[in-house]
N, C-alpha and C positions, 0 to 999 in steps of 0.2 A: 371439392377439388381446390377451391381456393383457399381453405384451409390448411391443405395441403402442401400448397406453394406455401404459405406463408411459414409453417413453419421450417421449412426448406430454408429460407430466406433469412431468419430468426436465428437459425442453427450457425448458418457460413458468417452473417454480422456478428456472432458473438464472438465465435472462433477469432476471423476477422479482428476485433476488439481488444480483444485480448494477446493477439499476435504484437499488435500495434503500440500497448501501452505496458507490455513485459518490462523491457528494456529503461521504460522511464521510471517503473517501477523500484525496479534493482537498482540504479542509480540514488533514488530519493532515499531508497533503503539504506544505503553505503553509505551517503553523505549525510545521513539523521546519524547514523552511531559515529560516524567520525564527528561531528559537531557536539551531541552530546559528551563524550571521551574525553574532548578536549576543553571544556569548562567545568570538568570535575575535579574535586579535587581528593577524592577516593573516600570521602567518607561525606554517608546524609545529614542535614541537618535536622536539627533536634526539633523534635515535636513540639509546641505549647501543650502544657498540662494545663487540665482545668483545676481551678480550688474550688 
């Protein structure tokens, strides 16, 4: 039975959790590609070759 509750409990914190850190989510998402974007300069740099 208490097993039962727990994962009861398990389920709604996860849910919970995830409702909770969506939003900060998408945001750090937005502003990582706006911040990389804007220090590029549209081409990578070159590899070191080995000799």
């Amino acid at each position: 039975m208490f097993r039962a509750i727990w994962d009861i409990l398990r389920t709604i914190g996860t849910a919970l959790a995830l409702l909770v850190t969506w939003p900060f989510r998408a945001l750090a998402r937005l502003f990582g590609k706006a911040s990389r974007s804007a220090g590029r300069t549209g081409r990578r740099p070159a590899r070191a070759r080995r000799v």
